[in-house]
MARPA-614870 format. One record per residue (C-alpha): residue in three letters; x, y, z; residue number from 0. Coordinates in Angstrom, 3 decimals, always signed. Layout:
! residues N
(site Ala (X Y Z) NUM)
...
This chain:
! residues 254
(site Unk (-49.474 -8.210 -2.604) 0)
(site Unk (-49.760 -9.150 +1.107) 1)
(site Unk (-47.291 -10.723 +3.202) 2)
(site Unk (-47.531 -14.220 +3.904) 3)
(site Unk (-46.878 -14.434 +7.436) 4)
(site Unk (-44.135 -16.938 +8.436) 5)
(site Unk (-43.160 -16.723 +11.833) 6)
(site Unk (-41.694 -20.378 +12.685) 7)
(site Unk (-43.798 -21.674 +9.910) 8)
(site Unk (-47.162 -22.421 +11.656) 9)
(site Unk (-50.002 -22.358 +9.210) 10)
(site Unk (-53.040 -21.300 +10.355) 11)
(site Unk (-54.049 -19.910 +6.897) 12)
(site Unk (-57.585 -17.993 +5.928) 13)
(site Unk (-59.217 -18.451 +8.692) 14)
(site Unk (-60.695 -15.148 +7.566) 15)
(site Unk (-61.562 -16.453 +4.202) 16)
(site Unk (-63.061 -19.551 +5.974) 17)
(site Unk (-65.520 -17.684 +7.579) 18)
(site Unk (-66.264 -15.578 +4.838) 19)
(site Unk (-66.788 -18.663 +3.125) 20)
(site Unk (-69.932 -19.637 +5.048) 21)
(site Unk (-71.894 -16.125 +3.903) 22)
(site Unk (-70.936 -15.435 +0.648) 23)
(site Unk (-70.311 -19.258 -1.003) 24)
(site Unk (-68.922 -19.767 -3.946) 25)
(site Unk (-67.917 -16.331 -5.092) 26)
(site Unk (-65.338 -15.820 -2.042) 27)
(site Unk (-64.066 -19.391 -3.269) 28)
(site Unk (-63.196 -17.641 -6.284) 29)
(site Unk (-61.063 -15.322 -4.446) 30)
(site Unk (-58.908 -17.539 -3.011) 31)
(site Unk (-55.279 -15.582 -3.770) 32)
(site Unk (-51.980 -15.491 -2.026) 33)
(site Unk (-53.408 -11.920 -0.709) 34)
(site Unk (-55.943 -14.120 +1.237) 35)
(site Unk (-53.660 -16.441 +2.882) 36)
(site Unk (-51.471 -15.926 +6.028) 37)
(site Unk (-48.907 -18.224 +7.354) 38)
(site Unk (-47.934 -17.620 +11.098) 39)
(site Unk (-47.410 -18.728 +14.904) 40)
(site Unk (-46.922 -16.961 +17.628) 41)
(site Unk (-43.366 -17.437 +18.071) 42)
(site Unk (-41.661 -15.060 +15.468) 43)
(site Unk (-42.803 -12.176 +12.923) 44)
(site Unk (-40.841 -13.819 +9.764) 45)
(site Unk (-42.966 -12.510 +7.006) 46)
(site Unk (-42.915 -13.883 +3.363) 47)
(site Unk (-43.579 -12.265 +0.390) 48)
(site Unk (-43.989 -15.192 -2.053) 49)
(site Unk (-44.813 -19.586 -1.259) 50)
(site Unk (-41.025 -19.805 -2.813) 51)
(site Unk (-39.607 -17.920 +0.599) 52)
(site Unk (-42.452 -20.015 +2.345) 53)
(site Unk (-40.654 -23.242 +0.875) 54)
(site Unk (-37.285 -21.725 +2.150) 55)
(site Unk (-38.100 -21.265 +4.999) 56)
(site Unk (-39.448 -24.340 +5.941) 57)
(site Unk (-36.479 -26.070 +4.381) 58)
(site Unk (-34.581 -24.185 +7.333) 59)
(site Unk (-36.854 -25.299 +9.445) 60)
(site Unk (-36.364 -29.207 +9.084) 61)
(site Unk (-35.093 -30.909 +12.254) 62)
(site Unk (-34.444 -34.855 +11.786) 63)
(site Unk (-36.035 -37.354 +13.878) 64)
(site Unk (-34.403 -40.435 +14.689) 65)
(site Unk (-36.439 -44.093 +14.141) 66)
(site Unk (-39.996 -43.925 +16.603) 67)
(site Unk (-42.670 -46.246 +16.650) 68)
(site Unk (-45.902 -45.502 +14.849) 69)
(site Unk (-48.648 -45.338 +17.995) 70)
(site Unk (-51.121 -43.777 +16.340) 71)
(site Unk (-51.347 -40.458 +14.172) 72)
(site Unk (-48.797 -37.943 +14.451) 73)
(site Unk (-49.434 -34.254 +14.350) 74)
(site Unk (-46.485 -31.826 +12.854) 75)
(site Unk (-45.926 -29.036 +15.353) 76)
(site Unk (-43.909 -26.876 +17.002) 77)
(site Unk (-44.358 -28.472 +21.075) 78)
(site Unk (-44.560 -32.091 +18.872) 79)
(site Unk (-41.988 -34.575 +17.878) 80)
(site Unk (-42.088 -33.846 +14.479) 81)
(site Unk (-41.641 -30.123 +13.358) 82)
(site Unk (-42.486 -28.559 +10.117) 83)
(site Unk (-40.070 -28.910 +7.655) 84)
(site Unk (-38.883 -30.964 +4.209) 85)
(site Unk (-37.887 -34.612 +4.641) 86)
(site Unk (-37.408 -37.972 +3.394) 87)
(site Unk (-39.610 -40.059 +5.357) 88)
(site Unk (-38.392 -43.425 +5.870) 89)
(site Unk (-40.360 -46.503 +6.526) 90)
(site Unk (-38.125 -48.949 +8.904) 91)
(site Unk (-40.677 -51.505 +9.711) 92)
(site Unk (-43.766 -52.727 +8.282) 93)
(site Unk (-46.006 -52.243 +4.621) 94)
(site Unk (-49.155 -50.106 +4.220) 95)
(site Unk (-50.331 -46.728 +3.523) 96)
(site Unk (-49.450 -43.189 +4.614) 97)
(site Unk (-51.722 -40.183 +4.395) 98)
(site Unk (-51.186 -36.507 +5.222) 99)
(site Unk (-54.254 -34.782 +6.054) 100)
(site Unk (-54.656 -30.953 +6.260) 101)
(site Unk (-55.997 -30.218 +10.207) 102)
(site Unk (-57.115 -26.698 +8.318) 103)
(site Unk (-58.406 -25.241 +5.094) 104)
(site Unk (-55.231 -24.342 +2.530) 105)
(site Unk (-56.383 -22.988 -0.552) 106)
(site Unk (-55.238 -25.217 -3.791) 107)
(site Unk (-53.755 -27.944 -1.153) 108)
(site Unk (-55.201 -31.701 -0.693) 109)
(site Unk (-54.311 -34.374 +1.257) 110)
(site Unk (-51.921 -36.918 +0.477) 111)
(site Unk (-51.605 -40.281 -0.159) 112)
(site Unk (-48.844 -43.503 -0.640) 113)
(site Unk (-48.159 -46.599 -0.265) 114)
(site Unk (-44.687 -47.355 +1.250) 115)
(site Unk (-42.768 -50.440 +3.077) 116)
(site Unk (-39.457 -51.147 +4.864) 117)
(site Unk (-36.504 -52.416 +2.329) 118)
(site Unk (-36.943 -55.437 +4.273) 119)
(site Unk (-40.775 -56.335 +4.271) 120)
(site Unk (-40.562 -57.949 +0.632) 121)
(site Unk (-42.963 -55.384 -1.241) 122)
(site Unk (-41.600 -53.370 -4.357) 123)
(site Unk (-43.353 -49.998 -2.712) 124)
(site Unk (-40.888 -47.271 -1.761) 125)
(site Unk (-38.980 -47.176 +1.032) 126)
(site Unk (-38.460 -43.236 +1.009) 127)
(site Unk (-40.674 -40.358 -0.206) 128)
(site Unk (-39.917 -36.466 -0.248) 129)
(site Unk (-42.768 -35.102 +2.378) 130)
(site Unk (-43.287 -31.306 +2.828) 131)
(site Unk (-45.272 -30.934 +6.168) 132)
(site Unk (-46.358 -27.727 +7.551) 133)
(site Unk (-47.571 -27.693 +11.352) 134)
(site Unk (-50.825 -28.695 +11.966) 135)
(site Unk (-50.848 -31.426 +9.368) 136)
(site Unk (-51.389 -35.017 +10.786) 137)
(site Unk (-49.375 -37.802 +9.347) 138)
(site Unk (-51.839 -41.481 +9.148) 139)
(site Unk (-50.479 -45.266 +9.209) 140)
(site Unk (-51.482 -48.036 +8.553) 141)
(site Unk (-49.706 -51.685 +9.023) 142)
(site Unk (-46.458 -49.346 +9.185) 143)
(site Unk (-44.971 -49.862 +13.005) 144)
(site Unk (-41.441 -47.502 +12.302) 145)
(site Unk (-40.541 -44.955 +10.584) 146)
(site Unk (-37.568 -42.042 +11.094) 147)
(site Unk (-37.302 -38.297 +8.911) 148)
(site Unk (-34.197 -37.119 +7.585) 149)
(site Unk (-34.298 -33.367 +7.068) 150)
(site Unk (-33.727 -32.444 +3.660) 151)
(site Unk (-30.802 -29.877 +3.033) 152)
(site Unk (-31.723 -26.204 +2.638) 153)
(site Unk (-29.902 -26.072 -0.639) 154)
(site Unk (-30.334 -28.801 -3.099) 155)
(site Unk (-29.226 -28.979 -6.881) 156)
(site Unk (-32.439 -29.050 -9.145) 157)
(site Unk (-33.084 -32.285 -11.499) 158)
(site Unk (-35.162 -33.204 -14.307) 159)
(site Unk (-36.096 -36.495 -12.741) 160)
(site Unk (-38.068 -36.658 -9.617) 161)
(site Unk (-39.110 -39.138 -7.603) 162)
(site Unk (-42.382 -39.824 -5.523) 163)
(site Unk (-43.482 -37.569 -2.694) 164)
(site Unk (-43.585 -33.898 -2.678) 165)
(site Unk (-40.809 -31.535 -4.693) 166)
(site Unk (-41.095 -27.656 -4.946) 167)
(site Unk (-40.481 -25.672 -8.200) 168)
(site Unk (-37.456 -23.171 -8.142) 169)
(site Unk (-36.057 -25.419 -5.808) 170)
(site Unk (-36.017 -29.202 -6.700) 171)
(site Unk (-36.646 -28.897 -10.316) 172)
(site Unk (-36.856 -25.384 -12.991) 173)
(site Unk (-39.894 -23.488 -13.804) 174)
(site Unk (-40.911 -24.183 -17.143) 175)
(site Unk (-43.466 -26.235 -19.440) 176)
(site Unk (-41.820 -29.700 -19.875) 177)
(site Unk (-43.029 -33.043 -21.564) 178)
(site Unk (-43.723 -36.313 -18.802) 179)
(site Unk (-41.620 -39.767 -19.952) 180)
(site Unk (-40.669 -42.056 -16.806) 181)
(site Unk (-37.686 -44.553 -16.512) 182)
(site Unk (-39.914 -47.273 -15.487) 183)
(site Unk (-42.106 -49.888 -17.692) 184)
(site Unk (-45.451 -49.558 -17.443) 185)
(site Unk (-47.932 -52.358 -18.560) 186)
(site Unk (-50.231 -51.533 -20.974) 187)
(site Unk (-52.485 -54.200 -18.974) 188)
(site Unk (-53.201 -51.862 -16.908) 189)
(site Unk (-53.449 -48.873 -18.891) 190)
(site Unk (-54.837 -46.322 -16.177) 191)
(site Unk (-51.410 -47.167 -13.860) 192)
(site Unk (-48.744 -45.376 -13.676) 193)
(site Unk (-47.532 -41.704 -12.102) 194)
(site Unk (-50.533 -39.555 -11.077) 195)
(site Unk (-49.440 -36.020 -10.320) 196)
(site Unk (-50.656 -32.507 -8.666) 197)
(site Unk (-49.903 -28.957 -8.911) 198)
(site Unk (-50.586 -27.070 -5.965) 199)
(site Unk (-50.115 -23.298 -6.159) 200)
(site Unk (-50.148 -21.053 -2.863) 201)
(site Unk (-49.750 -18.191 -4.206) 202)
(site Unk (-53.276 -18.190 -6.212) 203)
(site Unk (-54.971 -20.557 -4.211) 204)
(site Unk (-55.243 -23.083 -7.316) 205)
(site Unk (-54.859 -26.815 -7.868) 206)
(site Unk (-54.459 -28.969 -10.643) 207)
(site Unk (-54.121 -32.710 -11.434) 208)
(site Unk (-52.681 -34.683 -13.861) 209)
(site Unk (-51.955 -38.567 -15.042) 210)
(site Unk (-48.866 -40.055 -17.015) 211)
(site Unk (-49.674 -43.598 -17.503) 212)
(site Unk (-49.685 -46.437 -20.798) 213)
(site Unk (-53.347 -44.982 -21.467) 214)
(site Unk (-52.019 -41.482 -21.598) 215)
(site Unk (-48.510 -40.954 -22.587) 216)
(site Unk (-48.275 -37.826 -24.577) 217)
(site Unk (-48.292 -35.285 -21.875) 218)
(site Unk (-46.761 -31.773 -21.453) 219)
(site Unk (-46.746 -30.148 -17.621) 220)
(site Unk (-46.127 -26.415 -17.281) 221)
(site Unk (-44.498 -25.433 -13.282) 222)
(site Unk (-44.329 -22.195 -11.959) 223)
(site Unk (-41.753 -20.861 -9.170) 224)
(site Unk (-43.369 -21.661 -5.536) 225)
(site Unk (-45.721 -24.825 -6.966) 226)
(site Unk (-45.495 -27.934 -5.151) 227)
(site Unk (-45.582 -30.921 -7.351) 228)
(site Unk (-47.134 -34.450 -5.592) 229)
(site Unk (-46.439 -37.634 -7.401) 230)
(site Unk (-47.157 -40.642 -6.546) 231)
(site Unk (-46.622 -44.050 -8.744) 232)
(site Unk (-48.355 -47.136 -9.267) 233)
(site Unk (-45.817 -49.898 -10.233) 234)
(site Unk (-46.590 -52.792 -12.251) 235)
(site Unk (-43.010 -53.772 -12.453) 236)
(site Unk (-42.505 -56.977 -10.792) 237)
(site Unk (-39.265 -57.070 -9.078) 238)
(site Unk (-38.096 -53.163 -9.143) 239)
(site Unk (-38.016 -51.534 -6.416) 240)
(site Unk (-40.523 -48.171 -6.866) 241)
(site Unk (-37.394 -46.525 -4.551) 242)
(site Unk (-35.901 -46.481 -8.481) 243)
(site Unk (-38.968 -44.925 -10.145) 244)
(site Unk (-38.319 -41.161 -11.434) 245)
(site Unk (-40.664 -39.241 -13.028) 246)
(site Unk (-38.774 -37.428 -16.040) 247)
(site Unk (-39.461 -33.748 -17.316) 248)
(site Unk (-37.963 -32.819 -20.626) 249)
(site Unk (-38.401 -29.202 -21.730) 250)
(site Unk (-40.102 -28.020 -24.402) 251)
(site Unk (-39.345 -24.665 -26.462) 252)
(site Unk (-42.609 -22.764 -25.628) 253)
């Protein structure tokens, strides 16, 4: 298998397979493999075999930012304010929507979305949610005026329970096929709410999606080293904070 290139963790990736893209359609789409992306910048030669030492490495990578106002969209980046990395992202002031877009093609990745609010703006959305951002990815408000990142820890101890945001597989939480339950009540009112979750793989270029909600309760997941898992909860909950909410994985004995 190829490297993936990782010097300082700029992504840049298939570029080539972009272009090849445009003559030979849907077949190249097919081909979309870790052997077909390549992570770099042009300030190191770090090389990585595998998205797990990608995930590493941009854990090491995380430098904290202090509260800033929300001006407009902000662009992850080596020469910007906010570097690649893992965080919790924060909202200290306002109550609206966040969305990170991809400013380039990454096989098996799509953008992002949440709503959040400050503890104080009255609103039971989250307060915090886990982000991975790799450079070039630009990070949307709306009706959110602060917010600060803490850097999330190179090493953290793996859970069954996860919260919303992004989480990585061999790091936050074990490989392994699991069934979904949740801590929170959902309303069978509304029986399409509840966690909606996605499964990005780098290493084969591969998505998938999935939803754990009062319509559709009896559901099994199965996470590979290196995936990124997205979750993101709709809370019906009046009351209860959605900072509590935690997505539950129980194994099951394949």
């Amino acid at each position: 298998m190829k490297k993936i290139l990782l010097p300082s963790v700029t992504l840049l990736a298939a570029l080539v397979l972009v272009g090849c893209s445009s003559t030979s359609g849907e077949t190249s789409k097919m081909q979309q493999s870790s052997e077909n992306l390549k992570v770099k910048s042009s300030s190191s030669s770090e090389e990585a075999d595998t998205a797990m030492e990608l995930w590493e490495k941009l854990a090491d990578n995380s430098k904290s930012v202090e509260e800033i106002y929300v001006t407009g969209d902000i662009t992850v980046g080596e020469n910007q304010e906010v570097k690649a990395g893992i965080y919790d992202l924060q909202v200290t002031g306002g109550s609206g929507n966040i969305s990170v877009e991809h400013g380039i093609y990454i096989p098996g990745f799509t953008s992002n979305y949440w709503i959040a609010g400050a503890a104080d703006s009255g609103s039971d959305y989250p307060n915090v949610i886990r982000v991975a951002l790799l450079n070039e990815l630009v990070l949307k408000f709306s009706d959110i005026s602060k917010i600060k990142l803490t850097a999330v820890p190179k090493t953290v101890t793996m859970t069954d329970q996860l919260g919303i945001g992004n989480y990585i597989v061999g790091r936050d939480i074990k490989a392994g096929t699991y069934k979904l339950s949740t801590n929170m009540i959902m309303d069978p009112q509304f029986d399409n709410l509840g966690w909606n979750i996605s499964i990005a793989n780098i290493d084969t270029g591969k998505s998938r999606s999935q939803t754990f909600n009062p319509g559709n309760q009896d559901v099994a997941v199965k996470l590979e080293d290196g995936e990124m898992i997205t979750t993101n909860f709709d809370n019906t909950q009046y009351g209860v904070s959605s900072d509590t909410a935690r997505l539950i994985f129980t194994q099951v004995n394949e």
